[in-house]
KEMARMAR-556875 format. One record per residue (C-alpha): x, y, z. Coordinates in steps of 0.05 Angstrom, whole numbers. Example, Ala and Ser with C-alpha at 12.3 -4.5 7.8 and 13.67 -1.06 7.14 Angstrom:
<atoms>
{{246; -90; 156}}
{{273; -21; 143}}
</atoms>
This chain:
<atoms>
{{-1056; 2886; -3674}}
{{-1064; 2958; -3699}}
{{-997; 2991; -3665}}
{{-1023; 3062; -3653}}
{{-969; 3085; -3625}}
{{-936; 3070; -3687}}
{{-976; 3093; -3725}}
{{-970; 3163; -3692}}
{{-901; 3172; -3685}}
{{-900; 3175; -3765}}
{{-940; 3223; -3767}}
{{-918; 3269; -3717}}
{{-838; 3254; -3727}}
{{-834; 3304; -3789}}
{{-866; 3362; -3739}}
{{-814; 3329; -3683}}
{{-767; 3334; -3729}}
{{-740; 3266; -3707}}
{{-738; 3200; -3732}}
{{-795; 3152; -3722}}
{{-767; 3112; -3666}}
{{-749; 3168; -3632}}
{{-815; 3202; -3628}}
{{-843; 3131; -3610}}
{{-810; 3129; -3546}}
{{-831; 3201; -3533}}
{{-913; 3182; -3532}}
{{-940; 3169; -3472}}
{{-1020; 3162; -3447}}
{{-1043; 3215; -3416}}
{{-1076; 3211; -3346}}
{{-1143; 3241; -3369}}
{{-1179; 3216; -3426}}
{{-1201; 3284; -3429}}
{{-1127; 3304; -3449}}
{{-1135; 3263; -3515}}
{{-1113; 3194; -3531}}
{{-1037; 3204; -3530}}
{{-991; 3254; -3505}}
{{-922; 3286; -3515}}
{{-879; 3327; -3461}}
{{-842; 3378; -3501}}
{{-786; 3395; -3438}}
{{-739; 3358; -3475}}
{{-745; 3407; -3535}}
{{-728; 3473; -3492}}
{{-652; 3472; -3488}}
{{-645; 3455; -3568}}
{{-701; 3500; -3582}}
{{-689; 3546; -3534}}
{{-772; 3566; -3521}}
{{-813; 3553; -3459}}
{{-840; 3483; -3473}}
{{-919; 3515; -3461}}
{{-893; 3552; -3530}}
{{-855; 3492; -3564}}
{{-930; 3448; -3543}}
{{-971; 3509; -3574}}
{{-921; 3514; -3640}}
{{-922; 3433; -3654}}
{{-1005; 3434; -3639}}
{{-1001; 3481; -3701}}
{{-965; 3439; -3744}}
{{-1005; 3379; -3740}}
{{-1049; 3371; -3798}}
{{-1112; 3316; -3788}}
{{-1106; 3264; -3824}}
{{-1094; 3194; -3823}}
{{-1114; 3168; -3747}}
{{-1101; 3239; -3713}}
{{-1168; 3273; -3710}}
{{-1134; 3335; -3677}}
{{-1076; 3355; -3643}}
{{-1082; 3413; -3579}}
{{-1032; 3439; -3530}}
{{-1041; 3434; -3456}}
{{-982; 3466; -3412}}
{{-918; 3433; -3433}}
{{-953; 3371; -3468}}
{{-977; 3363; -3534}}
{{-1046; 3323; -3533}}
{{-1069; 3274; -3591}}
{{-1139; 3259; -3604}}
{{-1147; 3199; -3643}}
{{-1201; 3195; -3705}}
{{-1244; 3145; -3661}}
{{-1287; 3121; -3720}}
{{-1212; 3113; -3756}}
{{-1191; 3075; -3704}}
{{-1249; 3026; -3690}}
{{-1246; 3008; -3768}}
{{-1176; 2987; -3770}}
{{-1171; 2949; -3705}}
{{-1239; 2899; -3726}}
{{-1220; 2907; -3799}}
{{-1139; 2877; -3768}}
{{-1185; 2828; -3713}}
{{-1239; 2804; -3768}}
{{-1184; 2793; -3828}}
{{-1135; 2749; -3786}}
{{-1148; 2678; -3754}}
{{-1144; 2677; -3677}}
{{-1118; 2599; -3689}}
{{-1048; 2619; -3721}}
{{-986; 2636; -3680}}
{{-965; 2701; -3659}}
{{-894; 2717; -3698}}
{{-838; 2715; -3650}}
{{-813; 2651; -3629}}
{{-799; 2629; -3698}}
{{-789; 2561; -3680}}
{{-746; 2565; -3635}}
{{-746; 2505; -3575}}
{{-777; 2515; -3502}}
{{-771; 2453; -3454}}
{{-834; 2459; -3391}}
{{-822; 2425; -3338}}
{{-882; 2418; -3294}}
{{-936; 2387; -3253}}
{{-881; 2322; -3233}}
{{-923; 2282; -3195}}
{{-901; 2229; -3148}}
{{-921; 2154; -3178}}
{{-958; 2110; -3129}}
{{-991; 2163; -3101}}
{{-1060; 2200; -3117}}
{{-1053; 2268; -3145}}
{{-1062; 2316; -3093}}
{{-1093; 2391; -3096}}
{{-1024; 2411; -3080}}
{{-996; 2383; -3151}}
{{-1044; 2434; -3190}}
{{-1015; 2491; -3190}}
{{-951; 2470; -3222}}
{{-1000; 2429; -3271}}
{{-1039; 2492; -3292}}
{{-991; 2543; -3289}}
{{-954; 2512; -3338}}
{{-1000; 2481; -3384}}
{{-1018; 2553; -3396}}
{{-952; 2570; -3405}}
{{-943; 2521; -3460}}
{{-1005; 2537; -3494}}
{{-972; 2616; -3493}}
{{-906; 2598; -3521}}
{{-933; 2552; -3577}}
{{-983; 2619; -3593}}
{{-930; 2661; -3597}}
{{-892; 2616; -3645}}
{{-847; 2570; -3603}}
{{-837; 2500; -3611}}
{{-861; 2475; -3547}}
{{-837; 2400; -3506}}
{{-875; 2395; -3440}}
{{-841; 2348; -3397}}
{{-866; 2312; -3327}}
{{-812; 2299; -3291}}
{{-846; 2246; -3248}}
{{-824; 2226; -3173}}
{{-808; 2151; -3201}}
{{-752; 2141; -3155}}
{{-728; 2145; -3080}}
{{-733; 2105; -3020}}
{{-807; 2108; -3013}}
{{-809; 2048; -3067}}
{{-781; 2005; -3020}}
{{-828; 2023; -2974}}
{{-887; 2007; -3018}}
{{-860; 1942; -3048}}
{{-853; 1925; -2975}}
{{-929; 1940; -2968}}
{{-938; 1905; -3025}}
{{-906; 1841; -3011}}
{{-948; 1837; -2942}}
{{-1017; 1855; -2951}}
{{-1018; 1867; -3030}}
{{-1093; 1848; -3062}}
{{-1095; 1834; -3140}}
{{-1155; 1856; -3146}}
{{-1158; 1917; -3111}}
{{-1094; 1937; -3142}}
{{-1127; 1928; -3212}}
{{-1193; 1964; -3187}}
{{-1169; 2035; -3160}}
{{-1090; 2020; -3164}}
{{-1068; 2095; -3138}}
{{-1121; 2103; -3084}}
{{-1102; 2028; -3061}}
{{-1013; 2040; -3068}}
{{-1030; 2105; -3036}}
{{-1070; 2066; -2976}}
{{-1010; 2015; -2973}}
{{-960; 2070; -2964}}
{{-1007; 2111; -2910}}
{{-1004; 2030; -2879}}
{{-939; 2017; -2873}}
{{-917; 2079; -2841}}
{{-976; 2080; -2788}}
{{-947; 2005; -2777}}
{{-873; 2021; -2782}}
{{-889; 2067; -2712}}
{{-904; 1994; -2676}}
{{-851; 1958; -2716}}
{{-789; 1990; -2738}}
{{-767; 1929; -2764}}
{{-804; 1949; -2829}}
{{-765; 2008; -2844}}
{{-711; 1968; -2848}}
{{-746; 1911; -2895}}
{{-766; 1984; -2932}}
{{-687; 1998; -2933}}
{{-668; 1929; -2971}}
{{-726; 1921; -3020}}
{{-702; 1998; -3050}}
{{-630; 1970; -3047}}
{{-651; 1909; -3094}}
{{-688; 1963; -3140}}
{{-630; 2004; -3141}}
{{-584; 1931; -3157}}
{{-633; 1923; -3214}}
{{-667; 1857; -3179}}
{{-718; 1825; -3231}}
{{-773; 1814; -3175}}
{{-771; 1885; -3133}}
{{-764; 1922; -3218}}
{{-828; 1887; -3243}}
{{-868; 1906; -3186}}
{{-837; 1981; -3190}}
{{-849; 1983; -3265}}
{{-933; 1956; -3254}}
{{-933; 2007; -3202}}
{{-901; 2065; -3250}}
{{-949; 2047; -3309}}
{{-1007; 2044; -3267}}
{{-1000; 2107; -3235}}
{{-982; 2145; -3306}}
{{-1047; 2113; -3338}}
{{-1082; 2150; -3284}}
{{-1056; 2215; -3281}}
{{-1073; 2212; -3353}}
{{-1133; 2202; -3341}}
{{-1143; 2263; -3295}}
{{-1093; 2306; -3343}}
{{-1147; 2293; -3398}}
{{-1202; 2328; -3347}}
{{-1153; 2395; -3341}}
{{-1142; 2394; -3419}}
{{-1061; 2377; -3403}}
{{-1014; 2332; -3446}}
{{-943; 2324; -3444}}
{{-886; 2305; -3497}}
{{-854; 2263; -3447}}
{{-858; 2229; -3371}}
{{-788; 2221; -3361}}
{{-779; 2218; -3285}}
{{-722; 2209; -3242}}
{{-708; 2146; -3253}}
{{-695; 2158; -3336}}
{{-629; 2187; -3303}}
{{-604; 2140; -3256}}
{{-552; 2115; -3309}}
{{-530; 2182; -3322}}
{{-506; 2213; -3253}}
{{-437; 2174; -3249}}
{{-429; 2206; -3332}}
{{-451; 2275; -3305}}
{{-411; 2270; -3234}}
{{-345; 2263; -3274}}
{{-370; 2313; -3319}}
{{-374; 2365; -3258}}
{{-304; 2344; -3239}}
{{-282; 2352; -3298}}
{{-291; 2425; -3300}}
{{-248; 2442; -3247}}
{{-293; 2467; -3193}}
{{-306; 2419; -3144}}
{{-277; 2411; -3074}}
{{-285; 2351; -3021}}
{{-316; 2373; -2950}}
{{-314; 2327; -2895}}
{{-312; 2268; -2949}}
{{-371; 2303; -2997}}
{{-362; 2336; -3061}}
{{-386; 2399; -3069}}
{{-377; 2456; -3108}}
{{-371; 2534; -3076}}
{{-424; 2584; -3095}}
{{-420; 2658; -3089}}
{{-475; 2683; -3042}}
{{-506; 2613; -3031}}
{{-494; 2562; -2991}}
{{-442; 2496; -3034}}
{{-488; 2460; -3077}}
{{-479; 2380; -3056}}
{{-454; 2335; -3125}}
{{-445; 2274; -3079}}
{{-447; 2245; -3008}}
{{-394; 2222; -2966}}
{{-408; 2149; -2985}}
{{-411; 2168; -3058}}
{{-493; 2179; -3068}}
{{-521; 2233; -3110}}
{{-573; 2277; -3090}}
{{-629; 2304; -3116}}
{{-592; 2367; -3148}}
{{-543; 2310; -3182}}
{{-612; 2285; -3217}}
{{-635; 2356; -3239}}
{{-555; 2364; -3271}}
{{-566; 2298; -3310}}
{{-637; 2314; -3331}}
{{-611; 2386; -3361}}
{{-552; 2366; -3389}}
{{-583; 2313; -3427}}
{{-647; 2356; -3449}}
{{-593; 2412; -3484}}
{{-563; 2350; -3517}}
{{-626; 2321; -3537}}
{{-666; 2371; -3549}}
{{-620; 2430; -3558}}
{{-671; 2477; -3524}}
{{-669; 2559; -3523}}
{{-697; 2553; -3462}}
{{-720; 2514; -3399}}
{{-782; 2535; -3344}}
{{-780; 2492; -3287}}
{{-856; 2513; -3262}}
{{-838; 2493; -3187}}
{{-861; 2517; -3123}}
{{-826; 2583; -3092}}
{{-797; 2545; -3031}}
{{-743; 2511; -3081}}
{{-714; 2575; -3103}}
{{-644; 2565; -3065}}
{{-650; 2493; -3109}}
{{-653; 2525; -3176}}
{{-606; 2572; -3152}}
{{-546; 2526; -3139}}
{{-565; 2489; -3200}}
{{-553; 2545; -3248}}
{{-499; 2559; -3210}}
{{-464; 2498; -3217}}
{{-487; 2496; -3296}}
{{-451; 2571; -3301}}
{{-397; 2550; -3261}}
{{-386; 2500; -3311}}
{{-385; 2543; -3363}}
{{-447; 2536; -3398}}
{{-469; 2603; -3428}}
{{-542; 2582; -3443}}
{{-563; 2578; -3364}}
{{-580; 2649; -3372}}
{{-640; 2619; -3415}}
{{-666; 2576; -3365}}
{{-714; 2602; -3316}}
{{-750; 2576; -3253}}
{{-819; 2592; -3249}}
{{-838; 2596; -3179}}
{{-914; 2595; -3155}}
{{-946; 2606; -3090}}
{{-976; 2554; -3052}}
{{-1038; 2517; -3039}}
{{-1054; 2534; -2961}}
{{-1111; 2497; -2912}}
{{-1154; 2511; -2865}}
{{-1144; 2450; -2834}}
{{-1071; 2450; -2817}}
{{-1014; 2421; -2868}}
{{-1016; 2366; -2914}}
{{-983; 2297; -2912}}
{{-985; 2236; -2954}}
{{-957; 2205; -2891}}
{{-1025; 2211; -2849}}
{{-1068; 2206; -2905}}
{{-1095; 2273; -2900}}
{{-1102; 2302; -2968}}
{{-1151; 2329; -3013}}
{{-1151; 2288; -3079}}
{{-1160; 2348; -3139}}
{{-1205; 2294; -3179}}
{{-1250; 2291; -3111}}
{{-1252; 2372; -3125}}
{{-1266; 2378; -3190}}
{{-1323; 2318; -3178}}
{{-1357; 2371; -3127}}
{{-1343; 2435; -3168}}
{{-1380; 2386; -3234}}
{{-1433; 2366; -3194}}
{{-1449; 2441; -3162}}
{{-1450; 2458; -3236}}
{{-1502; 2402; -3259}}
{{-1540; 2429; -3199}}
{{-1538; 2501; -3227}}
{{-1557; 2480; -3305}}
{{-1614; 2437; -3274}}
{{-1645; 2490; -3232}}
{{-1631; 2556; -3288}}
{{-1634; 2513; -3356}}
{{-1667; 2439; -3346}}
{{-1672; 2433; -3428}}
{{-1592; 2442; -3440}}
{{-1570; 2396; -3494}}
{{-1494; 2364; -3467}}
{{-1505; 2387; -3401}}
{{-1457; 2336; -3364}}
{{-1414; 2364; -3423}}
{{-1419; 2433; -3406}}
{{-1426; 2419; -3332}}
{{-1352; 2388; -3330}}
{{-1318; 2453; -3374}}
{{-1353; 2495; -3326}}
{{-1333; 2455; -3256}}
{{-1260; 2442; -3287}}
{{-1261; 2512; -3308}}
{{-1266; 2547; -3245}}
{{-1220; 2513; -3217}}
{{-1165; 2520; -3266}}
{{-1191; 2599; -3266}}
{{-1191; 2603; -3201}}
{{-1111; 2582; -3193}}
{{-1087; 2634; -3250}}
{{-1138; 2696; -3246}}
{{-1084; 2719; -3184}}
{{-1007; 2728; -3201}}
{{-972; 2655; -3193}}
{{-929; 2682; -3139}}
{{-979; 2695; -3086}}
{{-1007; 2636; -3041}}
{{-1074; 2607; -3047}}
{{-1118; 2589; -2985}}
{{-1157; 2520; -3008}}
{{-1226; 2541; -2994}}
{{-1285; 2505; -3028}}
{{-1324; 2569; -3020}}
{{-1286; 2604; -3064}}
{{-1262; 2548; -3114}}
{{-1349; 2528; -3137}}
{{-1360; 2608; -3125}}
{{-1399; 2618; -3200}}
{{-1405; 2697; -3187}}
{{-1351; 2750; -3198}}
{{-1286; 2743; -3225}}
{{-1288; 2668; -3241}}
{{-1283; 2619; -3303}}
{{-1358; 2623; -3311}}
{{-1366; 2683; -3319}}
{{-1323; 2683; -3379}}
{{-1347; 2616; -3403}}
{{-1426; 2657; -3394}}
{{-1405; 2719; -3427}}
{{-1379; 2683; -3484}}
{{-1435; 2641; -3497}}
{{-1482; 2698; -3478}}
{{-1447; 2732; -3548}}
{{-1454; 2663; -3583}}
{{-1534; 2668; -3572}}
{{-1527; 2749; -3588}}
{{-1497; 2725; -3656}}
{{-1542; 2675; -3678}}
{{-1602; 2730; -3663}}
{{-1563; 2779; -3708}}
{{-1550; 2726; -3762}}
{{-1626; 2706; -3764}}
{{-1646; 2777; -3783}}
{{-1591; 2801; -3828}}
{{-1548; 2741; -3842}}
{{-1469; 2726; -3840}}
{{-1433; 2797; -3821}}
{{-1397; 2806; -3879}}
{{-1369; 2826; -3916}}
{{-1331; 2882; -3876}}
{{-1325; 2943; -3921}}
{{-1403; 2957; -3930}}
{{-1393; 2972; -3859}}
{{-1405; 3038; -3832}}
{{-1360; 3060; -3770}}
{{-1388; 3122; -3749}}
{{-1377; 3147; -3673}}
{{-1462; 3141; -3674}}
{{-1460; 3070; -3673}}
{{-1413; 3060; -3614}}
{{-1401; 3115; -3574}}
{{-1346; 3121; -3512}}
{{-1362; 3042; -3487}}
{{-1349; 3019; -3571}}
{{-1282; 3060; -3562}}
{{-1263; 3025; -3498}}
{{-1273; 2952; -3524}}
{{-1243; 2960; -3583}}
{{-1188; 2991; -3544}}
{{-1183; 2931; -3499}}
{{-1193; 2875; -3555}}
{{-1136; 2912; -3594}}
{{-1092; 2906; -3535}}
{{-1096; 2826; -3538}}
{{-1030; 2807; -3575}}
{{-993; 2859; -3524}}
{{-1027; 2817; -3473}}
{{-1003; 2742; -3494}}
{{-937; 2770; -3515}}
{{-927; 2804; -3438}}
{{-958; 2746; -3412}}
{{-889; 2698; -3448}}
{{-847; 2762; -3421}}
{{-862; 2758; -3345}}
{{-885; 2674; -3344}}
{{-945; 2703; -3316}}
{{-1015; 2672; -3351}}
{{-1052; 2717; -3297}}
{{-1037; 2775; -3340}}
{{-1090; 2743; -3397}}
{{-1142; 2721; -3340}}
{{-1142; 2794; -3314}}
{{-1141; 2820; -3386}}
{{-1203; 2765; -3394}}
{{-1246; 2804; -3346}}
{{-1241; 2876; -3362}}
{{-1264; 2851; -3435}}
{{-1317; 2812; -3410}}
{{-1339; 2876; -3370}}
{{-1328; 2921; -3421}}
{{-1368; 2877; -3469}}
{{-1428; 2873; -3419}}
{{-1425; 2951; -3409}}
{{-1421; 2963; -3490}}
{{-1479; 2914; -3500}}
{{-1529; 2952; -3439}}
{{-1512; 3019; -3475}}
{{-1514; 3007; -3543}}
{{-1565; 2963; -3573}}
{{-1525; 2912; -3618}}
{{-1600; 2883; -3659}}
{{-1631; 2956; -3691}}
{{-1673; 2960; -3751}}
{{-1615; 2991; -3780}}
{{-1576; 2934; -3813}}
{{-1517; 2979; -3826}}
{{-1507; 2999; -3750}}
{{-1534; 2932; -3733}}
{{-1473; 2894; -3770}}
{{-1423; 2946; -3744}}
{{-1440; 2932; -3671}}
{{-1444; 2858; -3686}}
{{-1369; 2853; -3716}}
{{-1355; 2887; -3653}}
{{-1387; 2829; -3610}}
{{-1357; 2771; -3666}}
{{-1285; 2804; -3639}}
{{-1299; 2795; -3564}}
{{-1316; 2734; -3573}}
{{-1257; 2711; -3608}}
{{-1216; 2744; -3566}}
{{-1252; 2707; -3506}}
{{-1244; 2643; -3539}}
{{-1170; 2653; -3564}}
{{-1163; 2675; -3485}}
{{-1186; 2618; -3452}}
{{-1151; 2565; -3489}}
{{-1093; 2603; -3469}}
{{-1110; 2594; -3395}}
{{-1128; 2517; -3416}}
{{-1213; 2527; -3408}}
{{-1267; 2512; -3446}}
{{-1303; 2561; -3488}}
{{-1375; 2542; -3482}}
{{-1423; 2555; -3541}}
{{-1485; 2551; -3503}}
{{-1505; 2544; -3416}}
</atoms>
């Protein structure tokens, strides 16, 4: 990244008379392009130099001699306007985006350890639309932190445990079928579970057979712990399956259960701190403007926030992370709220380091989702219909595609993944199959297009004058651009202030948006200035222009976790 701003604060501090950092913070953009490029108010300068700051603007205009980036320098009222050397400019940004690899890490993170905890899953159960958000959101997430120079550990911290087990070994042990198990095991435990409770409302009796089977997991009994472990395995061997669709892996799939053994260890290790209190027979411990956060029951079970204490605890131990994201749905913000509480109460500094990352979430049309009923929308079920709408598209605009059920699943999986994180994570998405296989506007494929539209653009240029370099028999005059070659260059200069406020705010929707308005800008540059001219010289200049849009676009969407298409 060129940092103009930088750049111009050393030049203008010795007519600022102040030091570089100083006059940094003093630059601003003006709101008129017409006003120049950058912009400084002078009122600050009026009591020390005791002038109108019209006058001080005027007297500082004077002293700035061209050179360097600054084309020219003008007063207007109290501000001091900067036009930038636009043809300057332009040359250092692609000389900065052409001379460094798009495939090395940002500097930054320097190492340094981040735990992600997200998508979690429940096993024995198909993965719903509701579990992507948490799945994409921080995929992207990780794919941003190891870019800006993190060392990254994705963790799924699977629903493994809990009394629903019971209730599907007790399905299990009545109506189980081998074969169907081994055929489509989380479609068939998920149609056992649905079973049991729709029976369970004729015969309560099987609650309570639901009740004893989870008590003889819990006891560690041989029988009701194979069946739980087949029915763990199974169930992780197909969400890998449909994490390898969405371009997700993980580090680990420790689930609840990895820290059963712990929670009696990390219930003394609350009470050891000196800030618990009983309640009516529970132990608890008092946060300020929350309601107690629950260690134990009266009868001596842990809760769910008991499980989340053991799993952090042992990650800083294990791991010895710099910091933890728990990407987790908004409506368990008082959760993550009493568990750093309880972690700061007990005096560990680093919970100011670990963040939850809420999202909106999924809505329908239909009415609310339960695994209960059986109503739910299986994502694999979506991204089948968003693949096959795209097969149906290639077919009908480009029959003679080479890999089109290639290209037809990054452009279905895309759109769907786009769709999730082009809007800011905290706002609630309406499930609408309308919008999810919509393939015009501000969607995945219009990225994935534009892209490959510049990958076709190249190979044209390439044909005529072959490979674009080497840079410096490039000419960079304003001729061969013009206002649109200023923008985009503008824009594709802004990219590593993108990813790096992206990791700031835990926001990927900050790269999608920044996605489009270079994909725009790109189409708008290429309509007004013709990239293939029978000049070679302006011809190569444009077309290091395009190279740089297109690496940004790639770079971009692996970021968001798409595919970059060569060719559709």
């Amino acid at each position: 990244m060129v940092d103009t701003k930088k750049m111009i604060a050393e030049l203008l501090s010795g007519v600022l008379e102040l030091d570089p950092e100083q006059t940094r913070s003093l630059i601003e953009k003006p709101p008129n392009s017409d006003f120049g490029d950058f912009a400084v108010p002078c009122f600050g300068f009026a009591k020390k130099l005791r002038k109108d700051p019209k006058m001080i603007a005027s007297d500082f205009a004077a002293r700035v001699k061209p050179g360097g980036l600054i084309e020219k320098a003008e007063p207007r009222g109290p501000y001091l306007n900067i036009f930038l050397d636009r043809s300057r400019f332009i040359e250092e940004v692609i000389a900065d985006l052409t001379g460094t690899g798009f495939d090395r890490p940002l500097a930054g993170g320097d190492g340094k350890t981040v735990i992600i905890d997200y998508s979690s899953p429940n096993i024995a159960k198909p993965f719903g639309i509701g579990h992507l958000r948490s799945t994409v959101i921080g995929n992207s997430l990780k794919r941003i932190f190891a870019y800006l120079g993190y060392r990254t550990i994705g963790i799924n911290h699977i629903g493994d445990w809990g009394t629903q087990f019971g209730k599907l070994i007790t399905a299990y042990k009545l109506w189980g079928d081998e074969k169907k198990l081994v055929h489509d095991p989380i479609r068939y435990l998920y149609d056992l579970y649905v079973r049991l409770h729709r029976e369970a409302e004729k015969d309560p009796s099987l609650e309570d057979d639901a009740r004893q089977w989870f008590s003889r997991l819990e006891k560690q009994d041989p029988e009701a712990l194979e069946l739980w472990q087949r029915f763990r395995d199974l169930s992780i061997e197909d969400f890998k399956r449909i994490y390898g669709r969405l371009g997700v892996s993980f580090e680990h799939y420790t689930g609840e259960s990895f820290y059963s053994n712990l929670l009696d260890e990390t219930v003394e290790e609350v009470k050891k701190s000196g800030i618990t209190q009983r309640s009516e027979g529970a132990l608890i411990v008092p946060l300020e403007d929350m309601p107690p956060a629950l260690i134990t029951k009266k009868d001596g079970s842990t809760l769910y926030l008991t499980r989340d204490i053991a799993a952090v605890l042992y990650r800083k131990k294990s791991y010895n992370f710099d910091m933890i994201l728990y990407v987790v749905g908004s409506p368990q913000a008082l959760h993550f709220r009493q568990l750093f509480g309880v972690l700061e109460r007990m005096g560990n500094d680093w919970v100011s380091r670990c963040h939850h990352i809420p999202f909106g979430q999924i809505r329908f049309s239909h009415g609310a989702m339960s695994t209960r009923k059986g109503n739910i929308i299986f994502l694999e079920e979506v991204m089948d219909k968003a693949v096959s709408l795209a097969r149906d598209i290639i077919e009908e605009k480009n029959p003679g595609l080479t890999n089109r059920e290639e290209i037809a699943e990054a452009i279905g999986v895309g759109s769907i993944i786009f769709n999730d994180l082009k809007n800011s994570r905290i706002k609630d998405i309406t499930f609408d199959w309308d919008e999810i296989l919509n393939f015009n506007g501000e969607t995945g494929v219009y990225l994935q297009y534009t892209h490959a539209r510049i990958g076709s653009l190249l190979k044209k240029l390439e044909q005529k004058y072959g490979a674009l370099e080497p840079f410096s028999e490039l000419k960079f005059g304003e001729r061969q651009f013009g206002d649109e070659g200023y923008e985009i260059v503008g824009l594709l200069n802004d990219f590593e202030k993108t990813v790096r406020r992206a990791g700031k705010e835990f926001e990927p929707s900050v790269i999608s948006r920044y996605l489009l308005d270079v994909a725009k800008a790109f189409n708008t540059f290429y309509n007004s200035c013709r990239v293939i001219t029978e000049d070679e010289l302006v011809s190569r200049s444009r077309g290091l222009i395009v190279l740089c849009c297109r690496k940004v676009l790639r770079q971009g969407l692996e970021l968001l976790g798409i595919s970059a298409i060569e060719e559709m």
